[in-house]
C-alpha positions in Angstrom: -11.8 -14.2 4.0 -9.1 -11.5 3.9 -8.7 -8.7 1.7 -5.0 -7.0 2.4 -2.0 -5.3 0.8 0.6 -7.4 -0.9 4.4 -6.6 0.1 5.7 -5.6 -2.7 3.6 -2.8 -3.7 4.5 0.6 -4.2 1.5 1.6 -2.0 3.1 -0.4 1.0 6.5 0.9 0.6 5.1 4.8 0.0 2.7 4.0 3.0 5.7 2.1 5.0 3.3 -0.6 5.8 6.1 -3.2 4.6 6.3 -4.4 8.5 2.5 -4.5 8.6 1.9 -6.3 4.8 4.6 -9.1 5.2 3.5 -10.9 8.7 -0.1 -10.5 7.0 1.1 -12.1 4.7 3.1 -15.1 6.5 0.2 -15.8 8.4 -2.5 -16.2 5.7 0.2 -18.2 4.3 0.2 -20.4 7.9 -3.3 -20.4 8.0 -3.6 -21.9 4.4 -5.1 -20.0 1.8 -7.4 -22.2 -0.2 -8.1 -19.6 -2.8 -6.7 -16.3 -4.1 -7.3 -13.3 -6.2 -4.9 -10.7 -6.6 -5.9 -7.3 -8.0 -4.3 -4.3 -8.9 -5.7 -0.2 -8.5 -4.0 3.0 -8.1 -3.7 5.4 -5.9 -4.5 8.7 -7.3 -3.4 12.4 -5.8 -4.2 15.6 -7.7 -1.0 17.1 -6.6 1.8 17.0 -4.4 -0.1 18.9 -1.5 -2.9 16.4 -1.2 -0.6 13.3 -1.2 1.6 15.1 1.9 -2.4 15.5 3.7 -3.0 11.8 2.9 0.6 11.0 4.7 0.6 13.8 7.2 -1.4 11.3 9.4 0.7 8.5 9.0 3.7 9.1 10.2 7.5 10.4 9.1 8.8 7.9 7.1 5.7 8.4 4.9 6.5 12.0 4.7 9.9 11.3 3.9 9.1 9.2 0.7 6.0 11.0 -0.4 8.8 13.8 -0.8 10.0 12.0 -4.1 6.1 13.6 -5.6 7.2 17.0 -4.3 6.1 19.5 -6.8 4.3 16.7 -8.9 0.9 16.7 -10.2 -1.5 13.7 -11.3 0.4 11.4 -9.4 -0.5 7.9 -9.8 0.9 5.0 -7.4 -0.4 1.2 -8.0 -1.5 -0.5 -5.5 -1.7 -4.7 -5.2 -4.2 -6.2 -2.9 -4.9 -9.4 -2.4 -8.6 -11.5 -1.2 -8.2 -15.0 0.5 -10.2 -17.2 1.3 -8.9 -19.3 4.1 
């Protein structure tokens, strides 16, 4: 069973986990997945300043796109995930 981030989501491309997502992906696909569920959350932030701590630790391209929320509040960005039973 594998629970992982679908490419595609605007979670994956603010984290810049798209190289990370897609081989996931690929190889579940390889592997054969005999059953799927996809489901959809968000990821919330009260402000600007605790989205930039979340992505701090990630790494400069997420810093670079988490500036698009700069000077935002109640920011909202859905996330897709997928569990697969293989």
């Amino acid at each position: 069973m594998v629970f992982d981030h679908l490419p595609g989501s605007d979670w994956v491309f603010y984290g810049a986990e798209e190289e990370k997502a897609r081989p996931s992906a690929q190889a579940m696909e390889r592997f054969g997945v005999r059953r799927r569920e996809t489901f959809r959350t968000e990821q919330r932030f009260r402000d600007d300043a605790e989205l930039f701590a979340k992505m701090q630790v990630q790494g400069a391209t997420e810093i670079q796109r988490a500036q698009h929320f700069a000077g935002a509040t109640n920011i909202v960005i859905p996330m897709s995930y997928e569990l697969a039973l293989l």
